[in-house]
C-alpha positions in Angstrom: 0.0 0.0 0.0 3.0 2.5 0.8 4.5 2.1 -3.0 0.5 2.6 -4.3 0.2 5.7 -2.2 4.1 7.2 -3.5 2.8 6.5 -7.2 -0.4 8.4 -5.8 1.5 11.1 -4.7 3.3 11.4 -7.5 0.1 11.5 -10.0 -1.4 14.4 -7.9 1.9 16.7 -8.6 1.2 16.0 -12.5 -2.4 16.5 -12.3 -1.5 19.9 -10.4 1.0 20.6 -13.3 -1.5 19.8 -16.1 -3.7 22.1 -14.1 -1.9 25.2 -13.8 -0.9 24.6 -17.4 -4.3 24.8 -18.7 -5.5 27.5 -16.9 -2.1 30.0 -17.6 -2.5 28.9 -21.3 -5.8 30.0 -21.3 -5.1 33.3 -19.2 -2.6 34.3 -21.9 -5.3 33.3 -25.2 -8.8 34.3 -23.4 -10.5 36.2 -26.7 -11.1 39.1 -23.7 -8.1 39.0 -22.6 -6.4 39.2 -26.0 -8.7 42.3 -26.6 -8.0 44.2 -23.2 -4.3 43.7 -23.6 -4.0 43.3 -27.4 -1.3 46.0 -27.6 0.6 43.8 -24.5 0.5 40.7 -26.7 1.6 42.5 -29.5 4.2 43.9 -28.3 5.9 40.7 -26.8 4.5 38.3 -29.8 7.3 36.4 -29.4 6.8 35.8 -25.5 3.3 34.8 -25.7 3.7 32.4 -29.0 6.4 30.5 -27.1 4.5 30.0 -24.1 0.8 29.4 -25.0 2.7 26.8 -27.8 5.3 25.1 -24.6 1.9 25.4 -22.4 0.1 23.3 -25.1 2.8 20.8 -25.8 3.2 20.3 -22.3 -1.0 19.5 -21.7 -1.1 17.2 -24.5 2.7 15.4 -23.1 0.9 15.4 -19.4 -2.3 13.7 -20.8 -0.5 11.2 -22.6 1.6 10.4 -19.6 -1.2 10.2 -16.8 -3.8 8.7 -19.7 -1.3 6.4 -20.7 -2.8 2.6 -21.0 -0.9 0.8 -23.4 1.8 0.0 -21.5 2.0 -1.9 -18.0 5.6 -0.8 -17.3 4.7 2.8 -16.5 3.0 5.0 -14.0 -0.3 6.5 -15.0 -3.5 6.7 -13.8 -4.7 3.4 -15.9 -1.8 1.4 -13.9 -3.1 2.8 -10.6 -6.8 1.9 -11.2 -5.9 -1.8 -11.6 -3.9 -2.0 -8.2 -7.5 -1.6 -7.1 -8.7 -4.6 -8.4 -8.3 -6.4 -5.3 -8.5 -3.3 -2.9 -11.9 -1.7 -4.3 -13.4 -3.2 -7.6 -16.5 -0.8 -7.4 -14.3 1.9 -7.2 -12.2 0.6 -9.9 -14.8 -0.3 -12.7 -16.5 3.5 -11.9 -12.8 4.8 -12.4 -12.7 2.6 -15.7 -16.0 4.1 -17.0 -15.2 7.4 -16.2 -12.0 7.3 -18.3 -13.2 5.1 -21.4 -16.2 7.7 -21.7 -13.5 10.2 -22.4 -11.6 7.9 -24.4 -12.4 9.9 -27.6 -11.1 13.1 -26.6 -8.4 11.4 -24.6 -7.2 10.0 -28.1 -7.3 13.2 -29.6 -4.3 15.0 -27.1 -2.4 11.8 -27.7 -2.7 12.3 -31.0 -1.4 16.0 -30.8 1.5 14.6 -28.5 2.3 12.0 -31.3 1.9 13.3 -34.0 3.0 16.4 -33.7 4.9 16.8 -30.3 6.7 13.5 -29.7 7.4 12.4 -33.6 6.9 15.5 -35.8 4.9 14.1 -39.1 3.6 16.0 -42.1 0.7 16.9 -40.4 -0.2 20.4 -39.6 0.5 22.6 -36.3 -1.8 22.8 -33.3 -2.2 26.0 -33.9 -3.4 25.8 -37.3 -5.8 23.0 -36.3 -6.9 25.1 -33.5 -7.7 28.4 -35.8 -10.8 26.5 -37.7 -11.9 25.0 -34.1 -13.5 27.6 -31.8 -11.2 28.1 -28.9 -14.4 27.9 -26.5 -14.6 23.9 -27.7 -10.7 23.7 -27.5 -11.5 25.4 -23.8 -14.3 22.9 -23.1 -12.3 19.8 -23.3 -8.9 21.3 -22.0 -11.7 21.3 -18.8 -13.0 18.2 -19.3 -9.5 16.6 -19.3 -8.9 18.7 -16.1 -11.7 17.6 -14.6 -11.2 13.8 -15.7 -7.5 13.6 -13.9 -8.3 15.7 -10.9 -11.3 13.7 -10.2 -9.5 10.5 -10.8 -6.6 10.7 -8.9 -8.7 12.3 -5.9 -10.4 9.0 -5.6 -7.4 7.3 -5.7 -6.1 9.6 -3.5 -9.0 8.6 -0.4 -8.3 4.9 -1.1 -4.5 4.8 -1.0 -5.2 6.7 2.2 -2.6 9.9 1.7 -5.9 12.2 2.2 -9.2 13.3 1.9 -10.4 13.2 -1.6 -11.6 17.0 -1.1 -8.4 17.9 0.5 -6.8 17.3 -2.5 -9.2 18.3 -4.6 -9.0 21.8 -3.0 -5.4 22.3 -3.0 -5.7 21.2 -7.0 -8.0 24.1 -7.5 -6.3 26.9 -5.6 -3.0 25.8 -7.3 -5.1 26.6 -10.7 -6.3 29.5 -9.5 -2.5 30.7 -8.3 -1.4 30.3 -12.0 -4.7 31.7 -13.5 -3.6 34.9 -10.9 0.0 35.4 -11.3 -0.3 35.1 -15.6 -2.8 37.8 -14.8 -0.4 39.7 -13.2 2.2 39.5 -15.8 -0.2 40.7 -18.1 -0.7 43.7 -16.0 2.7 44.5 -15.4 3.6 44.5 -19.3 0.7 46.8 -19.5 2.2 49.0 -17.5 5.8 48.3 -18.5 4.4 48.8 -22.3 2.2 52.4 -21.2 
């Protein structure tokens, strides 16, 4: 139980990660953002392409990683469901539902992280992908994706026994809503830097 609840532990500081990713990618791209501090972003193009592109890339690498099912010799969320085969099998065929009904737009991040992230093929950029799909979709399942790992590894988090499963899941969102601030405030301070 010690080695599940290490692995557990380990999960919830890439689920953090993938958290604060999401929401200072989308701090940076927010259409009212880009339209308050459009001069700000246009100013430092070059800052805020590397970033929301490194923030992306590094969302679609941390799905990949904590989605990971494939293979049995790695830590990922799939690997710590089935240690709960013998511990908790309700909780383990809910977890497994939970994550197949995402499996379609799971397989779509793994896609961006294979095919264009991990082994670069002829296919095109995120970005250009992303500028004929409404960002507000692109949003949406960023959140669901979010949603999907934090809630995961909270329950796995009360059965391995490290903590409450809203302990964690509390500490997961203020450590969003840290990053959402502070990429707020660097937008601020370039608008003044920039006035």
């Amino acid at each position: 139980m010690a080695v599940f609840a290490d692995h557990v532990r380990e999960m919830n500081e890439r689920i953090i990660e993938l958290s604060r990713s999401y929401a200072i990618l989308w701090v940076f791209i927010d259409p009212g953002n880009c339209k308050r501090y459009s001069k700000v972003i246009r100013d430092h193009q070059d800052f805020f392409d590397a970033i929301a592109s490194s923030l992306f890339q590094g969302f679609c690498v941390i799905t990949y990683l904590l989605f990971d099912s494939k293979r049995s010799d790695v830590k990922s969320l799939p690997s710590l469901i089935n240690y709960l085969s013998s511990l908790n099998p309700t909780l383990e065929r809910q977890l497994k539902f939970n994550i197949d009904a995402q499996r379609p737009l799971l397989d779509k991040y793994f896609s961006f992280r294979h095919k264009i992230y991990a082994h670069r093929d002829k296919a095109k950029s995120p970005w250009e992908l992303f500028g004929k799909v409404p960002k507000a979709r692109v949003k949406r399942e960023m959140q669901a994706i979010v949603r999907l790992s934090r809630n995961t590894v909270c329950a796995l988090d009360g059965a391995s026994g490290v903590r409450k499963k809203a302990e964690l899941a509390q500490e997961i969102r203020r450590r969003e809503n840290y990053a959402r601030w502070d990429a707020m405030e660097v937008l601020k301070a370039l608008e003044k830097h920039t006035l």
